[in-house]
C-alpha positions as CSV (number, residue, x, y, z in Angstrom):
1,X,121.0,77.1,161.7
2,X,123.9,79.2,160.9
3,X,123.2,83.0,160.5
4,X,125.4,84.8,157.5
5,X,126.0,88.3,156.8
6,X,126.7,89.2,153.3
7,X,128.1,92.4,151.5
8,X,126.7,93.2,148.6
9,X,128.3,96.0,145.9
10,X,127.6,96.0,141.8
11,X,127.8,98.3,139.2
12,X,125.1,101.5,139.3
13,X,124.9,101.2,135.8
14,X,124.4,97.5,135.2
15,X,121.6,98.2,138.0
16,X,119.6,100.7,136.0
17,X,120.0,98.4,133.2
18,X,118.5,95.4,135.4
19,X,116.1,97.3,136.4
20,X,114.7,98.6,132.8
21,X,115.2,94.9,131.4
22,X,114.1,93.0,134.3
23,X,111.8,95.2,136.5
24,X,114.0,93.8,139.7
25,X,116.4,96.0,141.6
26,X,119.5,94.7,142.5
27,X,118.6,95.5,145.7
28,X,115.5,93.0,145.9
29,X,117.3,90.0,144.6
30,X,119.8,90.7,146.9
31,X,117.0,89.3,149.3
32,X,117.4,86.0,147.4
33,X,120.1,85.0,149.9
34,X,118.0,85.4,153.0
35,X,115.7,82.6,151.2
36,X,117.1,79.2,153.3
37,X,115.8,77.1,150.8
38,X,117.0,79.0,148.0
39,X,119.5,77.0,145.5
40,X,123.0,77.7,144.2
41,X,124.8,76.3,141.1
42,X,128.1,77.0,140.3
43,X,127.8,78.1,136.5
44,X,131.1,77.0,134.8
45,X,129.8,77.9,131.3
46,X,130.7,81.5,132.6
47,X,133.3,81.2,134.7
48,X,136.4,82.0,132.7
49,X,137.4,85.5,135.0
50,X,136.0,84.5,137.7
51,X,133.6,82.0,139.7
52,X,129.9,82.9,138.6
53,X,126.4,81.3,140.4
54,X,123.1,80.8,139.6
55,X,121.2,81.2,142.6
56,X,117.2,80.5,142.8
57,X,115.2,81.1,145.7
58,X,112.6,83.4,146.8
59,X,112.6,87.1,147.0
60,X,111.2,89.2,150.0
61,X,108.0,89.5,148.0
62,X,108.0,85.5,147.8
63,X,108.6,86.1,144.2
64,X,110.7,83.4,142.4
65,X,114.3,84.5,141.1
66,X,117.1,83.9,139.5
67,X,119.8,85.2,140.5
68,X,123.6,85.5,138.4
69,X,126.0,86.4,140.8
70,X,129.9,86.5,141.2
């Protein structure tokens, strides 16, 4: 099994806002990617700037996400 390191950044204030909506930090479904049975789909609907994902796995409170990710 391949280990990966990731670098996460994103916008402080789209954070607050995820966080009021939501009641996830960015921070937490950052975890998402440690899931190895987590799922990504490449989301072409919203791809026009750039490559956007779905990603749906498991948190590091085994709670279920979904995560929309560049």
């Amino acid at each position: 099994m391949a280990d990966f390191e990731y670098n996460f950044e994103w916008d402080v204030r789209k954070a607050a806002t995820n966080i009021q909506k939501h009641g996830v930090s960015f921070e937490n479904a950052a975890t998402v990617f440690r899931d190895s049975e987590a799922m990504s789909l490449f989301d072409q609907k919203h791809s026009t700037d750039e490559d956007c994902w779905i990603t749906l796995g498991l948190d590091n409170r085994d709670q279920l996400l979904v995560v929309c990710h560049t």
